[in-house]
Every structure is written in structure tokens, then in C-alpha cells.
C-alpha positions in Angstrom: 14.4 -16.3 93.7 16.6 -13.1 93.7 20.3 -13.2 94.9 20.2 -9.9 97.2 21.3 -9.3 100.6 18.4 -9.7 103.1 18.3 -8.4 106.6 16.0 -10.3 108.7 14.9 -9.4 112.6 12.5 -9.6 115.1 10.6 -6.1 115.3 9.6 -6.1 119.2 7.9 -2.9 119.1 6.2 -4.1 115.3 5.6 -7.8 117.0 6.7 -9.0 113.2 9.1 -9.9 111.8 10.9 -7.7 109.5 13.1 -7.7 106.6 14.8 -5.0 104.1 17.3 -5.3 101.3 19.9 -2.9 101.7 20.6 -2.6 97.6 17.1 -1.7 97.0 16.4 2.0 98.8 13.6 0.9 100.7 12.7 -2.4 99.9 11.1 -3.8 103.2 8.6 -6.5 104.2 7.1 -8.1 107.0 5.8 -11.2 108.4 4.4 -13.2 111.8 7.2 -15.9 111.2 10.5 -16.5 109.5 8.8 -17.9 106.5 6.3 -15.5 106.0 8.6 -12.5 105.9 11.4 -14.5 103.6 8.6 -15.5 101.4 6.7 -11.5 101.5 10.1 -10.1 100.9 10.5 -12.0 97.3 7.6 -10.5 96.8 8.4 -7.1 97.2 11.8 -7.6 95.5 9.6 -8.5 92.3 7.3 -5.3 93.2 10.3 -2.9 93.1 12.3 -4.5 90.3 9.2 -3.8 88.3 8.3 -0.2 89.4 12.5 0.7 88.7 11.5 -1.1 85.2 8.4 1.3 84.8 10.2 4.4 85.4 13.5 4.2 84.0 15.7 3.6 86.7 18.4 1.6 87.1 18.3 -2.0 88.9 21.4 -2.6 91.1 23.4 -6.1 90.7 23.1 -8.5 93.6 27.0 -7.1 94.6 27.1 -10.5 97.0 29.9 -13.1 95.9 31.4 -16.1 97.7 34.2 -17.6 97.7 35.2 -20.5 99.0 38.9 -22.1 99.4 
């Protein structure tokens, strides 16, 4: 499983639900249930990490961190 940031929400207009990684331009997925679009989204995070492989480009670092006190 990749450590990037995922957006999830309820597309009414889409009736899906939708998610998109904001540190992959245009990495998006969707799904009929929470599950389904968390589980399409890995998916497409593999898809796009090995197109960026294919041509060169560079893969962004999961930039999230927590810290806890």
C-alpha cells in the first residue's frame, strides 16, 4: 500500500464515489462504495507510478509525516 494523500468524496452528479491523490497530477479513481474506490485508487497509484517509470519522469515522495507528542 502507498503512503499518499488520498482525497475521497461522494460525486452526486457521478453517483460514485470518487478519489484523487493530489501529489500525482491526475491520479483519480472511482468506485460505488468506500471500499471500492480506496481499493481502485491503489490501483491506479501502481498504474501511474509505472507509466512515470516508463517515461522518465520523476515520482514524487509521499510528503505526508506525523507526529505525535
Amino acid at each position: 500500500m502507498y503512503k499518499y494523500e488520498i482525497i475521497i468524496y461522494w460525486s452526486e452528479e457521478d453517483q460514485a464515489y470518487l478519489a484523487e491523490v493530489p501529489e500525482l497530477s491526475g491520479c483519480m479513481a472511482d468506485g460505488n462504495s468506500y471500499n471500492e474506490v480506496l481499493e481502485n485508487i491503489q490501483v491506479v497509484i501502481s498504474e501511474w507510478i509505472e507509466t512515470a517509470k516508463l517515461l522518465g519522469r520523476p515520482i514524487p515522495k509521499p510528503k505526508g509525516k506525523l507526529a505525535y507528542a
